[in-house]
Structures are given as structure tokens and as C-alpha cells.
Backbone as CSV, one residue per row, in Angstrom:
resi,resn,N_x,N_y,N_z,CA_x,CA_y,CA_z,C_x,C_y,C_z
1,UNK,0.855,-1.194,0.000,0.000,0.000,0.000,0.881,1.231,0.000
2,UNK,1.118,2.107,-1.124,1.048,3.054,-1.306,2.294,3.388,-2.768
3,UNK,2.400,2.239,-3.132,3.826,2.037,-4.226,4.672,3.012,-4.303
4,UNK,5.440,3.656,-3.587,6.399,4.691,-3.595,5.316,6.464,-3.629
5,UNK,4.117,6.177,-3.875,3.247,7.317,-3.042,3.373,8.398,-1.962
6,UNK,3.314,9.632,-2.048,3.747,10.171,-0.644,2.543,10.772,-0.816
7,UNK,1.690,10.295,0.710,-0.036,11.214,0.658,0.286,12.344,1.581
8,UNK,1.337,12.270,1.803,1.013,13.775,2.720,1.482,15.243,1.513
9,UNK,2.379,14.400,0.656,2.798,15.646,-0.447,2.122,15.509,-1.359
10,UNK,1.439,14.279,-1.845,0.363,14.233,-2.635,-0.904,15.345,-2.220
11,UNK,-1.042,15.222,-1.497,-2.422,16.105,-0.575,-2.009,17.553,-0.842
12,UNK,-0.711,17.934,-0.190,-0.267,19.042,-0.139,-0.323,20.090,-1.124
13,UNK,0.011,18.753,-2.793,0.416,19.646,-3.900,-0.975,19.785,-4.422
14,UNK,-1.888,18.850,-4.529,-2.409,18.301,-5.175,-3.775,18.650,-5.409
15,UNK,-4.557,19.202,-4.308,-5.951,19.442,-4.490,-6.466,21.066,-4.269
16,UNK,-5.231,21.905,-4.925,-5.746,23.124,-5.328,-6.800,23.624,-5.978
17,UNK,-7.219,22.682,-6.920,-8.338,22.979,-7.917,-8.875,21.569,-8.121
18,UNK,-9.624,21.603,-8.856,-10.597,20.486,-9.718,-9.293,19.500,-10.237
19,UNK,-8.558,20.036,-11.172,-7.573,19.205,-11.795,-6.769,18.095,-11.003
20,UNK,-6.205,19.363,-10.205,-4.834,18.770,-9.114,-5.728,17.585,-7.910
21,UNK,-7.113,17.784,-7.957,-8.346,16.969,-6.955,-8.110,15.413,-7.876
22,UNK,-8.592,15.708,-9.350,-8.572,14.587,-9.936,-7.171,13.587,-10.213
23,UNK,-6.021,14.435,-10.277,-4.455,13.935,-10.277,-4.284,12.848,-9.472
24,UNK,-4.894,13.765,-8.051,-4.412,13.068,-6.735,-5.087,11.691,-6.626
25,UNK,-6.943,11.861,-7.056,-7.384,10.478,-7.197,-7.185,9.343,-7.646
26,UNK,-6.102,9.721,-9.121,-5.760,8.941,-9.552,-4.457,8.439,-9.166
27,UNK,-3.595,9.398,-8.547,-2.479,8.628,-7.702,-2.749,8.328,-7.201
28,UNK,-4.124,8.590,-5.761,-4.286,7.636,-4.532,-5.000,6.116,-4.793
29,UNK,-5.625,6.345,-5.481,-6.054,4.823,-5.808,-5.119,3.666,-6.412
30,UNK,-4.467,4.538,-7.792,-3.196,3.613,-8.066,-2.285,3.066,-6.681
31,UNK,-1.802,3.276,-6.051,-1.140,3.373,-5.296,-1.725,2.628,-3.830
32,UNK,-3.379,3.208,-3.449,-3.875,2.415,-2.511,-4.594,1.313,-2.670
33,UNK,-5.202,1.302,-3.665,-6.350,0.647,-3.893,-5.840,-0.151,-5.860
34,UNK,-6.915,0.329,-6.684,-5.783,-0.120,-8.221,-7.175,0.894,-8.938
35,UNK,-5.836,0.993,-10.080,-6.166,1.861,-10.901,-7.301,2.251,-11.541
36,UNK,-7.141,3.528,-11.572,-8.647,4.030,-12.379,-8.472,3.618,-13.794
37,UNK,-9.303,3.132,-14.793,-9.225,2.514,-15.795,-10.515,2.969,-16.716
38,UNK,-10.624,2.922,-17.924,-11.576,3.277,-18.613,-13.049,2.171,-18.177
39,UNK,-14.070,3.107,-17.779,-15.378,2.589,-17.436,-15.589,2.413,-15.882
40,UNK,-14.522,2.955,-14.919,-14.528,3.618,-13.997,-15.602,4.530,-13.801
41,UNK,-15.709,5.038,-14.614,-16.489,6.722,-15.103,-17.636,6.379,-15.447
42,UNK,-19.014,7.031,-15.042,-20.143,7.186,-15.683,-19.800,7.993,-17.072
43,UNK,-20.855,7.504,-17.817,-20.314,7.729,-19.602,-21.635,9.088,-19.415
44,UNK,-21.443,9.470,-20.822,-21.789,11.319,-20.665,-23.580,11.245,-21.124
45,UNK,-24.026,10.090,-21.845,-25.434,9.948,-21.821,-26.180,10.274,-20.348
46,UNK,-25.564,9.132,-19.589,-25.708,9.225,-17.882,-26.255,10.573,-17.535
47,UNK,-25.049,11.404,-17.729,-25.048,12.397,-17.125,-26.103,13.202,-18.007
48,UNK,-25.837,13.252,-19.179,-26.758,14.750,-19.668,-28.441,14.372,-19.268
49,UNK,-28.190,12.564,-19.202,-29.891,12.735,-18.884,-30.196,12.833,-17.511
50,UNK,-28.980,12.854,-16.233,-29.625,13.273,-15.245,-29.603,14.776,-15.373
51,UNK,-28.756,15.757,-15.810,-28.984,17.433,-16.232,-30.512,17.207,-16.339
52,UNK,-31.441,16.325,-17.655,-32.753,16.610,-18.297,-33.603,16.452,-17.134
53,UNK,-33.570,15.605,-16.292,-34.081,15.716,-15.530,-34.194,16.369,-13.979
54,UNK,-33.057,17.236,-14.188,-32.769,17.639,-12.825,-33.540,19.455,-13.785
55,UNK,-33.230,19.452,-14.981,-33.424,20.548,-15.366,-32.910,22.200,-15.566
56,UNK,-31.451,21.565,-14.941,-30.666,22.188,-15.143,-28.829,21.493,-15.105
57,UNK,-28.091,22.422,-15.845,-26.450,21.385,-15.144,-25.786,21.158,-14.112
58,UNK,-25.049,19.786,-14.108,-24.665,19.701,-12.958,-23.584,20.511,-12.948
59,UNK,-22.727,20.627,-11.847,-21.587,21.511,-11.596,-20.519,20.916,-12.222
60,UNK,-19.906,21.597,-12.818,-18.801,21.055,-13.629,-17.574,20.213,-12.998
61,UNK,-17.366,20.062,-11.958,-16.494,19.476,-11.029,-17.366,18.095,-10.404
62,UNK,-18.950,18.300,-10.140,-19.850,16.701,-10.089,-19.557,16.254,-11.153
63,UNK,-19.680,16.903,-12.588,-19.878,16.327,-13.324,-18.257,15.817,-13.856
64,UNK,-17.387,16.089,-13.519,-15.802,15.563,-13.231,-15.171,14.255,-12.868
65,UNK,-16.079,14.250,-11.371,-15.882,13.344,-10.556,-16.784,12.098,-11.112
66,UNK,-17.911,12.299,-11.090,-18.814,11.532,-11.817,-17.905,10.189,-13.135
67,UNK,-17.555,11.326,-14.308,-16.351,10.768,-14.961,-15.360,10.129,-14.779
68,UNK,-15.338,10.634,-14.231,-13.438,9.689,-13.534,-14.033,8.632,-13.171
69,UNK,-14.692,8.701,-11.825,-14.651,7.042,-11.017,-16.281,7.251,-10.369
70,UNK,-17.146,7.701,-10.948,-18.351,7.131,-10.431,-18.849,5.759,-10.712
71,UNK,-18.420,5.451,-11.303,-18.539,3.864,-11.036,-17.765,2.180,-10.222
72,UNK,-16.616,3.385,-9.443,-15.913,2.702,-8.877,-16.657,2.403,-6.628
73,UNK,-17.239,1.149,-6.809,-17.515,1.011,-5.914,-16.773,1.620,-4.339
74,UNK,-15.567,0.802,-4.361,-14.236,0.794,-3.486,-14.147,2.164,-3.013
75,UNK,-14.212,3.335,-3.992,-14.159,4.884,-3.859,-15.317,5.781,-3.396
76,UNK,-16.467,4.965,-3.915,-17.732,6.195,-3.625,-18.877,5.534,-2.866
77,UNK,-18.762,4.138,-2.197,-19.906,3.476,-1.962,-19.319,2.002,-0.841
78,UNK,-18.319,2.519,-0.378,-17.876,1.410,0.903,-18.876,1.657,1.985
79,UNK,-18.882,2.704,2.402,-20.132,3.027,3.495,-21.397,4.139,3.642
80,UNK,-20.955,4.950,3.173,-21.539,6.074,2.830,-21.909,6.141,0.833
81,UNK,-22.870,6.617,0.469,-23.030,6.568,-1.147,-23.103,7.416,-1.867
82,UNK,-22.450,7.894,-2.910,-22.524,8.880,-3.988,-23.402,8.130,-4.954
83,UNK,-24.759,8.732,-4.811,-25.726,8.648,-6.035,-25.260,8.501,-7.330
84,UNK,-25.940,7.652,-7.730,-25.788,7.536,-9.208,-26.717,8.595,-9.917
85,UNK,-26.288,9.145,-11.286,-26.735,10.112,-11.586,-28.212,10.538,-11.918
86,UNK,-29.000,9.420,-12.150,-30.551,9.540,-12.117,-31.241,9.706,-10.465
87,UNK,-30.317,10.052,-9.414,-30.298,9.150,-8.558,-30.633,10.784,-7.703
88,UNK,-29.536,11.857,-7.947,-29.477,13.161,-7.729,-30.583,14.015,-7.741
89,UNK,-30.555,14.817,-6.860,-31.816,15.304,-6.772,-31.836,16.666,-5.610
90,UNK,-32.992,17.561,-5.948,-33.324,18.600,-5.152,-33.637,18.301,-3.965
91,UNK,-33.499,18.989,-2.592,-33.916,18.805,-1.344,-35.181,18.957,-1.595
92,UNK,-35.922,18.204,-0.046,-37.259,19.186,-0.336,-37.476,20.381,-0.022
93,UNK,-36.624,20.943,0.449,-36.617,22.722,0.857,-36.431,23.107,-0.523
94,UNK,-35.859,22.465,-1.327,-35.509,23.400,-2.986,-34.361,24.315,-2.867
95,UNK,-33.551,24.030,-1.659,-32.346,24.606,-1.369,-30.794,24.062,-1.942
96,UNK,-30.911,22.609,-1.983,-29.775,21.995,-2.095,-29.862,20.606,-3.056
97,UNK,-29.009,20.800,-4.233,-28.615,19.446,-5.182,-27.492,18.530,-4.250
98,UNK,-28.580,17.250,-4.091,-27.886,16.350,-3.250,-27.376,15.315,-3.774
99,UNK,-26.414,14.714,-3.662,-25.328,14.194,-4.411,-24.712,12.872,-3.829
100,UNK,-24.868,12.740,-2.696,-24.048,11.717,-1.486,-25.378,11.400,-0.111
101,UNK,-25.153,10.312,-0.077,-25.954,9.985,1.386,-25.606,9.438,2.813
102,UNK,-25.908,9.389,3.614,-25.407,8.655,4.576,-25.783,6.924,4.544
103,UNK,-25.142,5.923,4.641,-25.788,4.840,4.636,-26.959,4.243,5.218
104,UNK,-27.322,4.907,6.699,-28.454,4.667,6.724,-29.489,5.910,6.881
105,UNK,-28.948,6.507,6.043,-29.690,7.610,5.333,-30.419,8.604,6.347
106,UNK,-29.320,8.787,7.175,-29.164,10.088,8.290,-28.540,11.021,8.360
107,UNK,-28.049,11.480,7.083,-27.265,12.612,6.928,-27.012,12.443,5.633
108,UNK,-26.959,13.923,4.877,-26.823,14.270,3.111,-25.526,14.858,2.765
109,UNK,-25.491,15.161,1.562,-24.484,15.959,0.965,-24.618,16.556,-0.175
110,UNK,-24.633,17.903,-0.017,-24.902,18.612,-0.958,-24.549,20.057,-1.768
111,UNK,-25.131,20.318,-2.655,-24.667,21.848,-3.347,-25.411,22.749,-3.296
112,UNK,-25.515,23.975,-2.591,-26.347,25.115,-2.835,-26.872,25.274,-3.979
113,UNK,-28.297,25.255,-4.205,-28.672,25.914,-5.625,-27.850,27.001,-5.988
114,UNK,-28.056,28.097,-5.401,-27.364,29.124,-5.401,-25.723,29.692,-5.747
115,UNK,-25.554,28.201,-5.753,-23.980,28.211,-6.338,-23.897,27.274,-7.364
116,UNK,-24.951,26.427,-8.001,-24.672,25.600,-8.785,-23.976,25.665,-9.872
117,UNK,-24.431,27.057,-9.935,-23.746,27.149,-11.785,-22.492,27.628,-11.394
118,UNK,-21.797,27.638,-10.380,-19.772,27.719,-10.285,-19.506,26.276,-10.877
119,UNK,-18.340,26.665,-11.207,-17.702,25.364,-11.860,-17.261,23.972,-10.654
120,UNK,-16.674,25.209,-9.203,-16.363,24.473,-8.125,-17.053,24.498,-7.129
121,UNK,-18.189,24.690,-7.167,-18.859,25.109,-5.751,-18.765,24.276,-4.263
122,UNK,-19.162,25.184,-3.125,-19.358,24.534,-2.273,-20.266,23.878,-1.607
123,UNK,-19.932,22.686,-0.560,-20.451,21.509,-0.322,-20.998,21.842,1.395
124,UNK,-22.053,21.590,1.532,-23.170,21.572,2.477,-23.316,20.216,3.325
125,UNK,-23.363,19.775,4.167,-24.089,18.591,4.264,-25.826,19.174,5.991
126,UNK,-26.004,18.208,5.644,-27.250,18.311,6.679,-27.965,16.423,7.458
127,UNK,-28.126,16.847,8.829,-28.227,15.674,9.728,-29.699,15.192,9.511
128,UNK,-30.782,14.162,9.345,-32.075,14.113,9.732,-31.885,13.468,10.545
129,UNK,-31.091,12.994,11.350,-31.599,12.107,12.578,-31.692,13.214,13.877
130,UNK,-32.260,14.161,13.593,-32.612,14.898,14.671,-33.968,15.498,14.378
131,UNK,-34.034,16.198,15.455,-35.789,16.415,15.623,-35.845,17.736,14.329
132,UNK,-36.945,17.451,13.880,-37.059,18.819,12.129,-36.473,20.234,12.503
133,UNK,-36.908,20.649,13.260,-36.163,22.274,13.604,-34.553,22.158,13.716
134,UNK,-33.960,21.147,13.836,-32.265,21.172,13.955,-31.903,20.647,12.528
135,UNK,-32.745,20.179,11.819,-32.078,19.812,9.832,-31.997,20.970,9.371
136,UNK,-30.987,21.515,9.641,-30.556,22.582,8.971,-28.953,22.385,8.394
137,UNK,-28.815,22.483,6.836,-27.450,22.628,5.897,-26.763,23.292,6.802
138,UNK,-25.135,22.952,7.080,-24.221,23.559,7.172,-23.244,23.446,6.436
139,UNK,-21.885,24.302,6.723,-20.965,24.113,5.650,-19.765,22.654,5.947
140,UNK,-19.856,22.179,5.028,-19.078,20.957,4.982,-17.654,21.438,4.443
141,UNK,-17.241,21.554,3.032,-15.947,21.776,2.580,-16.091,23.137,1.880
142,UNK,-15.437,23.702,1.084,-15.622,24.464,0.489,-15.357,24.330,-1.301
143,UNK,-14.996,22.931,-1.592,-15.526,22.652,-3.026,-15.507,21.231,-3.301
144,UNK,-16.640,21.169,-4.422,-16.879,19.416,-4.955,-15.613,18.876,-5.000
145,UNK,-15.006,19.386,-5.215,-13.575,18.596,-5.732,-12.847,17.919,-4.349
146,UNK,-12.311,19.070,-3.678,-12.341,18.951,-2.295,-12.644,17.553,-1.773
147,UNK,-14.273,17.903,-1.505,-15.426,16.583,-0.867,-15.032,15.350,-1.675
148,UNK,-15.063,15.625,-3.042,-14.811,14.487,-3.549,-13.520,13.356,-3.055
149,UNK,-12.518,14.725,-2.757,-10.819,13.866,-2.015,-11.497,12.963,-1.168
150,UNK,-11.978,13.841,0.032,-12.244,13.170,1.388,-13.265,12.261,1.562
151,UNK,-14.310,12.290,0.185,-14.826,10.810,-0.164,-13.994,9.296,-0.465
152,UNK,-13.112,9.795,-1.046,-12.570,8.926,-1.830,-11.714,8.435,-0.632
153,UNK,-11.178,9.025,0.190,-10.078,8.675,1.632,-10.743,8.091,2.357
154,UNK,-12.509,8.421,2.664,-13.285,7.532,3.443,-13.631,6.726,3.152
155,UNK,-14.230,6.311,1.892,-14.665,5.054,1.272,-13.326,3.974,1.112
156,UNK,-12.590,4.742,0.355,-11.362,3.934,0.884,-10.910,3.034,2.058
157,UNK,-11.249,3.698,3.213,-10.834,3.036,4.412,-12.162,2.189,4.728
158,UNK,-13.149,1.715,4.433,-13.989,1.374,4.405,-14.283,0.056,3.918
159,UNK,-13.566,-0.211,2.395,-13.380,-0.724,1.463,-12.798,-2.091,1.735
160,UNK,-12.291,-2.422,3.096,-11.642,-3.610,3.358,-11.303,-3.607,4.685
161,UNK,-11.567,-4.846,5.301,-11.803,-4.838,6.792,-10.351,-5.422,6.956
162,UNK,-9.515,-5.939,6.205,-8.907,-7.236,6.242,-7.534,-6.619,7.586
163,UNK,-6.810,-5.775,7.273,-5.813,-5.170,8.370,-6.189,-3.387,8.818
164,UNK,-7.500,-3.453,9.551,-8.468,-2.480,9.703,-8.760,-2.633,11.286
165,UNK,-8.919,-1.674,11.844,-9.494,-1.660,13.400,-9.921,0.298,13.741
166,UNK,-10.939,-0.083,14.994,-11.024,0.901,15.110,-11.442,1.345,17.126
167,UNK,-10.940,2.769,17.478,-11.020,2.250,18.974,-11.561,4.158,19.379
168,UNK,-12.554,3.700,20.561,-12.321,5.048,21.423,-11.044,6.105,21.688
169,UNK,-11.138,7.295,21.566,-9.844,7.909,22.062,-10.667,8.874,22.922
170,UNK,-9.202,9.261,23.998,-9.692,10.386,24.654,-8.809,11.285,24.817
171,UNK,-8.558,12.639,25.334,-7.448,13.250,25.248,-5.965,12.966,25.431
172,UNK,-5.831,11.557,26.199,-4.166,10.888,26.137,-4.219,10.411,25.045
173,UNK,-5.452,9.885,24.224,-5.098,9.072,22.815,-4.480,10.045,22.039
174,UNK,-5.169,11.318,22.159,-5.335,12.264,20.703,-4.030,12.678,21.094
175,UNK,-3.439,13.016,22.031,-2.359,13.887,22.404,-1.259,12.797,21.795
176,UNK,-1.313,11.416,21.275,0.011,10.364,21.068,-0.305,10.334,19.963
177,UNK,-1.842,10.496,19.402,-1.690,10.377,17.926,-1.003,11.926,17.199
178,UNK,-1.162,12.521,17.803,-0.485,13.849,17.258,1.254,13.575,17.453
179,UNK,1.235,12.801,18.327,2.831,13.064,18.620,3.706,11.583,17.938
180,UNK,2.907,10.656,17.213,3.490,9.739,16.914,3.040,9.420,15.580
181,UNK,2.344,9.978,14.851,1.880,10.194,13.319,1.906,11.417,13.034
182,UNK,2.178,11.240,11.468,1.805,12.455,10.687,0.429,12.889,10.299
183,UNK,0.587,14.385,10.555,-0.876,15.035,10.602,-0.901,15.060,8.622
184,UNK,-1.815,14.567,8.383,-2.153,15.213,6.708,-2.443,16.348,6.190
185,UNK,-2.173,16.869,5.033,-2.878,18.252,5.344,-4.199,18.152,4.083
186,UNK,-5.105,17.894,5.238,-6.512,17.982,4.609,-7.139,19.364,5.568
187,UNK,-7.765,19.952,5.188,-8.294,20.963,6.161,-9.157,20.043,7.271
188,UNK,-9.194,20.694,8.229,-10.216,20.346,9.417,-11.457,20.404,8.758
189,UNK,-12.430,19.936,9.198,-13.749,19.821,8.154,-14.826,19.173,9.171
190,UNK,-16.110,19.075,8.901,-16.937,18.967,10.504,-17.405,17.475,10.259
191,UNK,-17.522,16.723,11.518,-17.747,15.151,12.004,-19.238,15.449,12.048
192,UNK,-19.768,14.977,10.782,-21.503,15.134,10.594,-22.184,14.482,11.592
193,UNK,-21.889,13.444,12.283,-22.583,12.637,12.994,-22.127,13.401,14.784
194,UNK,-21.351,14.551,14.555,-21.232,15.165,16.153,-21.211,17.032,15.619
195,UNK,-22.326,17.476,14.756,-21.939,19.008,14.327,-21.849,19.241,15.937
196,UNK,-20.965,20.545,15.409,-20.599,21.647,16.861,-19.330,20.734,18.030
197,UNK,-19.331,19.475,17.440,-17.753,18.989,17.892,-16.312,19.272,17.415
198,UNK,-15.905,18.786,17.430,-14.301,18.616,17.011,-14.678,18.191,15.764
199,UNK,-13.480,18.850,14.669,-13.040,18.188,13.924,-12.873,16.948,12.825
200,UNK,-12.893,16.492,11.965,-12.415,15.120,11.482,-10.998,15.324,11.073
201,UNK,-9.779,14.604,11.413,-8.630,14.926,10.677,-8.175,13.551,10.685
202,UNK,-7.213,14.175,9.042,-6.105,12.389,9.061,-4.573,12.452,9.222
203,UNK,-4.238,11.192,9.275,-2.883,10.873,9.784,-2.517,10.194,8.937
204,UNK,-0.939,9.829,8.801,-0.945,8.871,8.461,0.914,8.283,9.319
205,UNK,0.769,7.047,8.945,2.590,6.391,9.442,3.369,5.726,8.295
206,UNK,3.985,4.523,8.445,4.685,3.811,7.906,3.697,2.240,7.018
207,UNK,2.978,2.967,5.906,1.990,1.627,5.533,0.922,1.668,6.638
208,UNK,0.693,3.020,6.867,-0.975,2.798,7.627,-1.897,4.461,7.335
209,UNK,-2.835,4.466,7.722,-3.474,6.137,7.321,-4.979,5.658,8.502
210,UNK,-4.628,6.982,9.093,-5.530,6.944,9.863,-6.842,7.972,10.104
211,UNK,-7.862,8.080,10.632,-9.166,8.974,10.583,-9.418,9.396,11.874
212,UNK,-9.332,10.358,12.375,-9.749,10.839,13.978,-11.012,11.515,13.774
213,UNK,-12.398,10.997,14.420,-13.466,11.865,14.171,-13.896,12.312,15.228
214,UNK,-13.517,13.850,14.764,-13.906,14.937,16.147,-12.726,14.571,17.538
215,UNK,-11.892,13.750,17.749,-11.616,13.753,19.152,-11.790,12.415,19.727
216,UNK,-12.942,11.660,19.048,-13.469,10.982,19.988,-13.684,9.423,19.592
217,UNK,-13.010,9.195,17.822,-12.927,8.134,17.570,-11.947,7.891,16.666
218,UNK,-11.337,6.557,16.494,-10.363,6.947,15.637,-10.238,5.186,14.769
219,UNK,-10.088,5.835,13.003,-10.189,4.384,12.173,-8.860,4.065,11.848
220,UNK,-7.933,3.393,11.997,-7.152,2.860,10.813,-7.267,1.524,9.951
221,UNK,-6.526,2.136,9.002,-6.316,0.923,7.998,-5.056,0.669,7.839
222,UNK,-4.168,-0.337,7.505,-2.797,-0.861,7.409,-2.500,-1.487,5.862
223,UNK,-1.393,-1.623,5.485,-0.876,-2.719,4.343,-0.665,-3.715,5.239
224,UNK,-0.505,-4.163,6.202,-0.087,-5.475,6.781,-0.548,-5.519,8.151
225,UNK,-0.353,-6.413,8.472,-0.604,-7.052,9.943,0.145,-5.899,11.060
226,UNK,1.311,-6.671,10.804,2.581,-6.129,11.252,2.476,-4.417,11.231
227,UNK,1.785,-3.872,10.269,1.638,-2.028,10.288,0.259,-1.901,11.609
228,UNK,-0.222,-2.954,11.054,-1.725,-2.782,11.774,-1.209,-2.762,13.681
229,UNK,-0.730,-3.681,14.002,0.222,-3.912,15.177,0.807,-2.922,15.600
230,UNK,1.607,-2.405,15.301,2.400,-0.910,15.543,1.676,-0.256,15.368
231,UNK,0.879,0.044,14.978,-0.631,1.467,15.605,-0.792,1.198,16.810
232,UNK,-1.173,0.201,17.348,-2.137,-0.739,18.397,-0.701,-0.302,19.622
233,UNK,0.595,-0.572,19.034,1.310,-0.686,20.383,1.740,1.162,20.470
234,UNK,1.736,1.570,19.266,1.907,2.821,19.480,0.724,3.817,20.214
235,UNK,-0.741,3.038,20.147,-2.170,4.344,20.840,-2.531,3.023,21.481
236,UNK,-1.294,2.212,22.794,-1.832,1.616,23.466,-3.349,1.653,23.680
237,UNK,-4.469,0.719,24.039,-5.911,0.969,24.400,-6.494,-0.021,24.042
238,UNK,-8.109,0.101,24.138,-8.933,-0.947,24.441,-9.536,-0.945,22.664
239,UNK,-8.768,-1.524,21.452,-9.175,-1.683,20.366,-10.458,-2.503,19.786
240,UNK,-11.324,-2.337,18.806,-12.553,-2.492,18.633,-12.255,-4.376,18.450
241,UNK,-11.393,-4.883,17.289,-10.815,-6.041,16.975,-9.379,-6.414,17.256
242,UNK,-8.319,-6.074,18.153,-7.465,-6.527,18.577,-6.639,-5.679,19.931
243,UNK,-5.715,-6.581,20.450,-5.376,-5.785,21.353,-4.990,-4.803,21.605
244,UNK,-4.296,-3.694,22.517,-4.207,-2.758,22.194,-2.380,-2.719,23.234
């Protein structure tokens, strides 16, 4: 896992725009997962007939991502789902083109009408598992392209249980994961399932990449056993599937 890959300079250089978003996808998958390949991509019928029916275009950066690897399970649909393009659709407020779901369909992801027609716009998401007066959109990232990275990093880790664990942290955890991994540079960005908490940020080590959500939980994934192990002895603790 990661064939001579560097995700922290990959990240760094890489997701300035739409382009440098799509570069990186295609290095991170080569590299984590396997290659993006022709038919990866929803083909452009797909798309113009979800435009006909949405009744207007999608954003030029959905409609990007879409291309590249909307058809790549592993990337857009390990736990959480990026709609397929007939699939997309208006809120019922008529506020937001929603694009992504939660798996058990307690939280969205979406685009301001109001910004649709930018090429990069920004990304919204909103909770329903709370009582109707608290479903209210907030700001998630600040472009498709963006969201799209940190889709692709989550589904990713998602994608295979095989040298995977995951454990409670509390402020001695977070304070060793800061001091014994590398911080990524993804922006801080909000833990939908705790708005008004901490954070989501990633890490990564030697053949492992890790997910801290908000403070208060934390995923890794490994290339090996042996990587998976050295997390465990490095954030000593009470791990979900092995010791700690």
C-alpha cells in the first residue's frame, strides 16, 4: 500500500483545484487501492440525462468526478453513497442538489442551488436524525472537488476490513496520535454525525493512514498485519478487533 506514493505531499500539492483533486485520485487509488481505468467513469449519456431531468447542469467538477470514477464502488460506496446520476436530486426545501448519502440515510451531501452554476462550488451537508427544527445545511468543505478527495479517503478506508481496526480515544489518545503520526494536510472539516464537535482529521505512518473523528474516535487501515500492530502498540488501548 502506497507504491512509492507520498499522501502527505500528494495532498499538499495536489488538491488546489478540480484538476490537481482529480491527479491526486488517480495517484491515490493507483497506489492504494488499483487503478482508475476506462469505465470507472459514468459515460456522458448518464449524465446529460440526469442534467434533463434535474433541469438544469450539474456543476462542472460533479460532473468531473462523476467521470473519472463514479462507477468505482471501493471509492464512492464502501459506506456512505454517492448517487448515481438519475439518482441526484433537489432537497425538499428546494435549497440543495444532493449528491451523497449517509448509509443509513441520516445525513446528506450537498450543493447550494445558489452556487450551482460555479464550476467548483461549495459543499453543504445536513443531519435528519434529529428532531425537524435542527435539519438545517451547514458548511461541509468548500468545493466538490475537495469533498470528492475526502470521499474517496473515506470510502477507501472502508473498502476492506482485512488489516483495519477501530477504537475510542480520549485526550491521552489524541495527544500520542499527534505526537506519533503524521498530521495530513486535509483541512479540518466537521464530524456530521457530532456538528458543533471537534473536527475530522487524518494521519498517516509507515503503511498505515488513519481517521480521527472529532476527538473521539479513531479508524485505521494498514498494508499489513505487522503495520496494523504498531498502531495498536503505538495508541496503546482498548481496540474495537485486537489488542491494544
Amino acid at each position: 500500500m502506497n507504491g512509492g506514493f507520498d499522501l502527505h505531499d500528494g495532498l499538499a500539492r495536489g488538491v488546489r483545484d478540480a484538476d490537481g483533486a482529480w491527479r491526486f485520485i488517480r495517484r491515490f487509488a493507483a497506489a492504494y487501492a488499483s487503478p482508475i481505468r476506462l469505465g470507472d467513469g459514468r459515460d456522458d449519456g448518464e449524465l446529460r440525462a440526469a442534467e434533463t431531468q434535474l433541469g438544469f447542469a450539474l456543476p462542472a467538477s460533479l460532473w468531473g468526478a462523476y467521470a473519472l470514477f463514479g462507477r468505482r464502488l471501493d471509492l464512492t460506496r464502501s459506506q456512505d453513497r454517492l448517487l448515481a446520476p438519475h439518482q441526484v436530486r433537489v432537497d425538499e426545501t428546494g435549497q440543495v442538489l444532493v449528491f451523497r448519502v449517509e448509509n443509513q440515510n441520516v445525513a446528506q451531501w450537498g450543493v447550494p442551488l445558489s452556487a450551482v452554476t460555479e464550476p467548483d462550488p461549495p459543499v453543504q451537508f445536513r443531519v435528519d436524525a434529529v428532531r425537524p427544527a435542527e435539519r438545517v445545511w451547514q458548511p461541509f468543505l468548500d468545493r466538490v472537488s475537495l469533498a470528492c478527495v475526502e470521499m474517496v479517503l473515506s470510502e477507501w478506508m472502508f473498502s476492506d476490513a482485512m488489516f483495519a481496526d477501530s477504537r475510542h480515544l480520549d485526550d491521552a489518545a489524541v495527544a500520542l496520535l499527534q505526537a506519533r503520526f503524521r498530521r495530513l494536510p486535509m483541512p479540518d472539516y466537521p464530524f456530521w454525525a457530532g456538528p458543533g464537535g471537534g473536527p475530522m482529521r487524518w494521519f498517516d505512518g509507515p503503511g498505515v493512514v488513519l481517521r480521527e473523528d472529532a476527538g473521539t474516535w479513531l479508524w485505521v487501515r494498514a498494508a499489513t498485519a505487522d503495520g496494523l500492530a504498531a498502531v495498536r502498540r503505538a495508541l496503546p488501548g482498548e481496540w474495537s478487533m485486537g489488542e491494544g
